[in-house]
C-alpha positions as CSV (number, residue, x, y, z in Angstrom):
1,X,6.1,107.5,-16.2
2,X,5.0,106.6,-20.1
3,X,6.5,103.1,-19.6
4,X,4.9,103.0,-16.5
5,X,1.5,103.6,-17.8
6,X,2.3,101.4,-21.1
7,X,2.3,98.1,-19.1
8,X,0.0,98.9,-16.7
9,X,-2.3,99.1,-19.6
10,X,-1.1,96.2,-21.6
11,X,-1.6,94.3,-18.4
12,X,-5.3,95.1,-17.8
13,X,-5.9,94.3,-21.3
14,X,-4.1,91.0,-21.1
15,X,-5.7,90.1,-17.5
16,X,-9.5,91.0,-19.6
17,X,-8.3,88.8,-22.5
18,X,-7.7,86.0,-20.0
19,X,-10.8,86.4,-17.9
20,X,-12.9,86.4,-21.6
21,X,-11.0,83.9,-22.9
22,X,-12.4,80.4,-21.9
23,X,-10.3,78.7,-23.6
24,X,-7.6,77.6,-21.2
25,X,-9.9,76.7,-18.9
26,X,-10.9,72.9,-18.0
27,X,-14.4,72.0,-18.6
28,X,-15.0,70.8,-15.4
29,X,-18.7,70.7,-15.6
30,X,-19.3,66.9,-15.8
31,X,-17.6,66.3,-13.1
32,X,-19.8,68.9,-10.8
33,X,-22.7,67.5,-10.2
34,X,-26.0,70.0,-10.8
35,X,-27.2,70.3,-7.3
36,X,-31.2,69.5,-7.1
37,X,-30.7,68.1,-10.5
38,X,-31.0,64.4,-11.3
39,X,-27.6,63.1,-11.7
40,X,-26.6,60.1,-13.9
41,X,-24.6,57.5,-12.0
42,X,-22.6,54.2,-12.8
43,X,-25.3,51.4,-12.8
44,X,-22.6,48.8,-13.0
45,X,-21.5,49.8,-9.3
46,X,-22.6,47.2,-6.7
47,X,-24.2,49.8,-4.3
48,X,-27.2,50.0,-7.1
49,X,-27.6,46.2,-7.4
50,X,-28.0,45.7,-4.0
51,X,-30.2,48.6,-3.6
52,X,-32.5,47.2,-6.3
53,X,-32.7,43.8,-4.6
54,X,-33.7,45.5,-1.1
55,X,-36.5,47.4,-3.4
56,X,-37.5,43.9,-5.1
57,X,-37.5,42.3,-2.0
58,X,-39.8,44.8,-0.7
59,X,-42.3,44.7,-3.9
60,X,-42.7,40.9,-3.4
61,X,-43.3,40.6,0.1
62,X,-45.9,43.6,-0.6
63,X,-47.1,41.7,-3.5
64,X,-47.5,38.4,-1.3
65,X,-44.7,36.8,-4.3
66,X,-42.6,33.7,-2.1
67,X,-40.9,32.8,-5.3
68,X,-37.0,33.8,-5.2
69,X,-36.2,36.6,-7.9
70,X,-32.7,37.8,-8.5
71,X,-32.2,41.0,-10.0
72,X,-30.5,40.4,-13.6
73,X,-29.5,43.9,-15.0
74,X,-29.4,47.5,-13.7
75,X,-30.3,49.2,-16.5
76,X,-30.4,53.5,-15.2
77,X,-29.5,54.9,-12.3
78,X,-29.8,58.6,-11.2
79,X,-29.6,60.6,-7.9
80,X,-31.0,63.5,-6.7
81,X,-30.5,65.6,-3.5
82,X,-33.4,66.9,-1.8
83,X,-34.3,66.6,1.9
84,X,-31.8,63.6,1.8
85,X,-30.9,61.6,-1.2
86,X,-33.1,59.9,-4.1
87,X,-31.6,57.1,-5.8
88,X,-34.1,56.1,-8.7
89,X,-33.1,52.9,-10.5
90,X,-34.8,51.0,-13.4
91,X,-33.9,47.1,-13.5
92,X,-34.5,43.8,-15.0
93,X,-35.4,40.9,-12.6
94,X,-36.7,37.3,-13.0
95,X,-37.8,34.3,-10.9
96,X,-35.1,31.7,-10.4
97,X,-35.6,27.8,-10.3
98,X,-33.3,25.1,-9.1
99,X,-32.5,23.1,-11.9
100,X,-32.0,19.4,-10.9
101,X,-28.0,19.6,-10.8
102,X,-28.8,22.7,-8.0
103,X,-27.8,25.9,-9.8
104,X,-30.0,28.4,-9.7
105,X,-31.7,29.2,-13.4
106,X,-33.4,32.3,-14.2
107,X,-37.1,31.8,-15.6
108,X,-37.2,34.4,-18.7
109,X,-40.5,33.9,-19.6
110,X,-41.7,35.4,-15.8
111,X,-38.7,38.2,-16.3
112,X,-40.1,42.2,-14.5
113,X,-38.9,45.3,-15.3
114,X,-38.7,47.8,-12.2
115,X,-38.3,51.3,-11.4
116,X,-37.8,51.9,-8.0
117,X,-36.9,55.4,-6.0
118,X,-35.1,55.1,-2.6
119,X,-35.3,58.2,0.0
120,X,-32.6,58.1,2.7
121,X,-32.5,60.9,5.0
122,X,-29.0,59.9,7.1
123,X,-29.6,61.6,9.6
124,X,-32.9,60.3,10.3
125,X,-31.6,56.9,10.1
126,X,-35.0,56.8,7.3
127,X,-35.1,55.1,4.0
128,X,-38.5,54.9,1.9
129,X,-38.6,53.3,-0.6
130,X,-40.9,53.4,-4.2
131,X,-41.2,50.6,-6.4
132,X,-43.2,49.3,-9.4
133,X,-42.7,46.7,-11.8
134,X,-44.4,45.2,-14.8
135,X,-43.6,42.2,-16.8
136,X,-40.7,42.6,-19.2
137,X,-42.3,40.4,-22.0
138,X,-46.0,41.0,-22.7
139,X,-48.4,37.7,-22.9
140,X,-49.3,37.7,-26.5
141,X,-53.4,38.9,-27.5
142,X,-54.8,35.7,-28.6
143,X,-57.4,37.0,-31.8
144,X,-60.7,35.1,-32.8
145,X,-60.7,34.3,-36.3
C-alpha cells in the first residue's frame, strides 16, 4: 500500500512538472494565425499580384487614367478575417510605353505607390475594393532665388 501511494505521488508530481514545463512543447504560434488580427502574408505569392492589378485597374478607370500601368513590386501584404476576408496590400506600379522594338518599358519617372484593401465576403459572391495611390517620386519644389 506504501509503494502504492509512493508512485501515485511521484506520478502527479511528474504529470505537474510536465504540464508547467513548456519546454518540450513546439512553438506553434506562428503558424496559428491570430483570428481578427491582421496577419502577415507572402507578398511574393501570385494571388497578391493579381489582386493588386484588379485594384489598379479599378483606381485608373475611376481616375479616368487610359495609360497601361503594370504593377512592379508587392511590397506588404496582410489579411484579416472579419465579416469575410480583408486582403490589404501596398505596391509599386508604373506606366508602361512601347519602346520602338515593341517590349513594353516601364516609365519610372510616372511610378505610384498604392495601398489597396479588398473585402470578399464568398458567400455573397461580393468583393469591395479600397484603393489609393500617390506618386512614388515627389516632383522636386522649384525655390526663387
Amino acid at each position: 500500500m506504501r509503494f502504492i501511494c509512493i508512485a501515485a505521488l511521484i506520478f502527479c508530481v511528474s504529470v505537474t512538472c510536465s504540464w508547467g514545463d513548456k519546454s518540450n512543447i513546439a512553438d506553434d504560434k506562428q503558424d496559428v494565425p491570430c483570428m481578427g488580427c491582421e496577419n502577415p502574408e507572402n507578398p511574393n505569392k501570385l494571388q497578391y499580384r493579381e489582386m493588386a492589378g484588379n485594384a489598379l485597374r479599378k483606381y485608373l478607370q475611376r481616375k479616368g487614367i487610359t495609360q497601361l500601368y503594370r504593377v512592379l513590386q508587392v511590397k506588404h501584404v496582410t489579411e484579416q478575417v472579419v465579416a469575410g476576408l480583408i486582403t490589404r496590400i501596398d505596391f509599386a506600379a508604373t506606366p508602361v510605353i512601347c519602346s520602338p522594338n515593341g517590349v513594353l518599358a516601364p516609365y519610372w519617372y510616372s511610378a505610384i505607390e498604392c495601398h489597396s484593401e479588398t473585402l470578399q465576403q464568398f458567400w455573397l459572391h461580393h468583393e469591395s475594393i479600397k484603393i489609393s495611390c500617390r506618386p512614388l517620386i515627389q516632383n522636386p519644389v522649384t525655390s526663387k532665388n
